[in-house]
N, C-alpha and C positions, 0 to 999 in steps of 0.2 A: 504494500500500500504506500504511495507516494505521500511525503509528509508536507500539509500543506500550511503556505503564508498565513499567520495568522489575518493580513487585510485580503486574505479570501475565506476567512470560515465562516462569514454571514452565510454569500455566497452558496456555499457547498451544502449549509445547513439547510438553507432555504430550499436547494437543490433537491434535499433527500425529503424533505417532509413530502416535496410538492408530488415526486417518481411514489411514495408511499400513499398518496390520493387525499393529505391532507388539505383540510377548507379553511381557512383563516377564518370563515363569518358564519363557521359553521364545523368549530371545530372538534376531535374526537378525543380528551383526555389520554385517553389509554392509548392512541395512536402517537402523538405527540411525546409522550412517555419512552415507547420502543422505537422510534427513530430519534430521541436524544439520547437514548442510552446507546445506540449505536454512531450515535457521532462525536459521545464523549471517547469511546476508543479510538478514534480516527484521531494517528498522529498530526501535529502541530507544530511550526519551529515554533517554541517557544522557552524562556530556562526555568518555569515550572508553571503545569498547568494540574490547577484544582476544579471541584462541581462543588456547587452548590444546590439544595434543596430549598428553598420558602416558601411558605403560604402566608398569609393575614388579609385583614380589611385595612383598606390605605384610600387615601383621597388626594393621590399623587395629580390627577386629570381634574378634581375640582368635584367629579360626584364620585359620591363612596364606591368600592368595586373588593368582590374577594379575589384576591389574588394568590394564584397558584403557579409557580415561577420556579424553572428549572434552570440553573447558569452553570457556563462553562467560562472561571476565570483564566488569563494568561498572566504570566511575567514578564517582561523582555530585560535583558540585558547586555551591558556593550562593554566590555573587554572585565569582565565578572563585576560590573556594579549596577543596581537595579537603575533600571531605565523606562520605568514605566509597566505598566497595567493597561489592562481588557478584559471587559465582560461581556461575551456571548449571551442574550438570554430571549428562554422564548416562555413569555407568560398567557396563560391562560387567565382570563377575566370570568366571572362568575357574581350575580345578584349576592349582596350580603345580608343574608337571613339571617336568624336569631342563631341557628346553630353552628351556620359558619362565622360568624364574626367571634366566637369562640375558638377556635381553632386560630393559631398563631404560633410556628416553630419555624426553625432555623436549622439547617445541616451539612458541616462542611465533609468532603469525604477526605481531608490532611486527615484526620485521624486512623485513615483505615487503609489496610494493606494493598488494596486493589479497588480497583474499582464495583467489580461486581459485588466485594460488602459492601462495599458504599449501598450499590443498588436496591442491593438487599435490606438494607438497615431504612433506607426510604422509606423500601416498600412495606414494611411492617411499622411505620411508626402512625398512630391510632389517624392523626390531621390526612395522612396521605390514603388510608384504605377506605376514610366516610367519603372524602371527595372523587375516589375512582368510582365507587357505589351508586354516588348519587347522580344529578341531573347534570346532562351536558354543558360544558362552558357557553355562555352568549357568544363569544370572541377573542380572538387570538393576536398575539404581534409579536414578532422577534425583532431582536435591535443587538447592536454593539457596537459600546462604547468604550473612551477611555478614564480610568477613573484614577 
């Protein structure tokens, strides 16, 4: 597998969801799920690349929205000194009801040996199995930027 520029992972991501029949305005939680977990393995130059897991209610856009958000962070650096940050992320939007506005964690996978615990550890954590269970997201968006 060819390791690709991190100013092409939008790109490629955008690429796999769309070949996998993903709908941005019409999207499939659990679909979006198995084509990020398949493009968190896709090498990156990068000098350390992590995932992140979140959900919460956030009023980032102005109206309230549950936010269920899968990210792939980069590192760069230029002759071993950090150089900068990137975040991949593709978030699913979701109405905030009384029971998701409960639901609010965070997960990085630095802690874990591989990726597929990471996955693993997601998938079992309580925020992530009610929101795969329940009602499809309204809408979708991926972005990345530098933070």
């Amino acid at each position: 597998t060819p390791v690709i520029a991190t100013t092409d992972t939008l790109m490629a991501f955008n690429r796999m969801l769309a070949a996998a029949g993903f709908d941005m305005e019409r999207p499939d939680a659990a679909l979006a799920w198995r084509v990020f977990k398949e493009f968190a393995v896709t090498p990156v130059a990068a000098a350390t690349d992590g995932l992140l897991f979140q959900c919460g209610t956030y009023d980032f856009s102005g109206e309230p929205a549950f936010e269920f958000d899968f990210t792939r962070q980069f590192t760069h650096e230029e002759e071993g000194e950090p150089a900068g940050m990137e975040q991949l992320s593709c978030t699913l939007y979701f109405p905030p009801t009384e029971e998701r506005r409960a639901l609010r964690t965070n997960l990085w996978s630095f802690g874990f040996a591989s990726a597929a615990e990471f996955f693993a550890a997601v998938e079992a954590l309580p925020e992530f199995r009610v929101v795969m269970a329940g009602p499809a997201p309204t809408r979708a968006a991926t972005r990345q930027e530098e933070i």
